[in-house]
N, C-alpha and C positions, 0 to 999 in steps of 0.2 A: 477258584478256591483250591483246596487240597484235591487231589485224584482221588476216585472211589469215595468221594464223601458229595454229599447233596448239598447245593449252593447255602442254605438257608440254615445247616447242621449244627453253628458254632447259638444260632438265635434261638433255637431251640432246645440246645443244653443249658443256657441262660436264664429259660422261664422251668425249667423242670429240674424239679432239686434230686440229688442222687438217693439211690434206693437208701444207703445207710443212712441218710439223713431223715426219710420217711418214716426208718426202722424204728428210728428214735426218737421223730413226734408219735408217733403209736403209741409205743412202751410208755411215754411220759403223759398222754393222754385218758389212756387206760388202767396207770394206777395214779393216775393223780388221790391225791389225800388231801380233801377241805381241812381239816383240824393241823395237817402239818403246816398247808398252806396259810393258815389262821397265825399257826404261832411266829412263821417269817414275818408275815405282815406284822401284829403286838411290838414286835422286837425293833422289826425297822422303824414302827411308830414313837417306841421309847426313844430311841435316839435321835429320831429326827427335832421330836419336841425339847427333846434336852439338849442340842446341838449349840455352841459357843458360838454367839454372836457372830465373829467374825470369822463361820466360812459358811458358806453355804452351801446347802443341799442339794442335789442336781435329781429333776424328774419327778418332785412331788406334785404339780399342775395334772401330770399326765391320765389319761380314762383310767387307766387298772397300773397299779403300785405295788409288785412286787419282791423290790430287793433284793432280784437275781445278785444283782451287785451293789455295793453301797456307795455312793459315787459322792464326793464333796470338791468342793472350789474354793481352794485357799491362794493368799500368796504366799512367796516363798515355797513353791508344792515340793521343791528337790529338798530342802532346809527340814522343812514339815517330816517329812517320811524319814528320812534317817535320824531327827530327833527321836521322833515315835517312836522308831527301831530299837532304838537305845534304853528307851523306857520300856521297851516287851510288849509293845503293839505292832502286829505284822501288815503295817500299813505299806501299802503300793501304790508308782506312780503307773507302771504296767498300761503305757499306751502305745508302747512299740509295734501292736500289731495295729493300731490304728491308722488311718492316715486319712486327711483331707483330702476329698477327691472332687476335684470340678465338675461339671456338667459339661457333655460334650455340645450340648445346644444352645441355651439360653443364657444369659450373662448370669454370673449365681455369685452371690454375695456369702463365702465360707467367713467370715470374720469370727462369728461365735462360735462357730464348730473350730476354727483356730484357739481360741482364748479357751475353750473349754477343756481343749488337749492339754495345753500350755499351763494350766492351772490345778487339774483334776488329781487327787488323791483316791484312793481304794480304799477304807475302813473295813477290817474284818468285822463284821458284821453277819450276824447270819442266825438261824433258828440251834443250832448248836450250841453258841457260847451263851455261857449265864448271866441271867440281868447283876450279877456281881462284877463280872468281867467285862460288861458294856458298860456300868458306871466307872471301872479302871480305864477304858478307852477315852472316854468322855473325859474325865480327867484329865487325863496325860495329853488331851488334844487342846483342853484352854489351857494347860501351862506351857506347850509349846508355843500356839499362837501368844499368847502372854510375852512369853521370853523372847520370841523375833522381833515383836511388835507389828503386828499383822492386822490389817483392817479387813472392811465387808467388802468382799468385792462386786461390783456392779457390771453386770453382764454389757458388753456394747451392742449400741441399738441398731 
């Protein structure tokens, strides 16, 4: 391996997350806020339920629902975001730091982790903006799909 470093060094920087990142589940642990946390959830719920036919919501199944990020799945996603833009929603396709990554083992079927990239919009969304400005998103996001002519998209199985 490298000189002055123990065979096994690179596997166990691997399993062991850096002190600043500890720093930071700490602080976020220790002032977590239920009622702030209450009102992300309210917010993300309004607009999941009011959300246009034709995109979909990404991670509502999942155990705990918090809306760190608003994630949806339209077609058209490049078309989508700079209509949005145009209309004064700061929607993003923002997956450049993502990437599909194989499994070095077992045969792994990435197709939806593909399609999901390939599709995914950012909806500002979040406990900040007011439910006056979440019905302005909501809007400006059926007249977009409307104006492309955009259907539901069905995840591949």
């Amino acid at each position: 391996m490298l000189r002055g470093f123990p065979s096994n060094l690179f596997k166990g920087i691997r399993r062991q997350p850096c002190s600043a990142l500890l720093k930071n589940l700490t602080f976020k642990l220790v002032n977590f806020n239920e009622k702030e946390n209450k009102l992300v959830q309210e917010k993300g719920d309004y607009v999941t339920k009011r959300l246009s036919d034709n995109a979909v919501c990404v991670g509502t199944n999942a155990f705990f629902v918090n809306y760190w990020l608003f994630p949806i799945l339209v077609e058209k996603p490049d078309q989508v975001c700079k209509i949005l833009n145009e209309l004064g929603v700061d929607a993003a396709r923002g997956t450049t730091q993502l990437q599909v990554v194989v499994s070095d083992g077992e045969a792994t079927d990435v197709t939806q982790a593909q399609f999901l990239m390939q599709h995914v919009v950012y909806l500002p969304v979040h406990k900040l903006v007011p439910y006056s400005e979440l019905d302005k998103i909501l809007g400006a996001l059926k007249q977009t799909l409307f104006q492309l002519g955009c259907t539901r998209l069905k995840l591949p199985s």
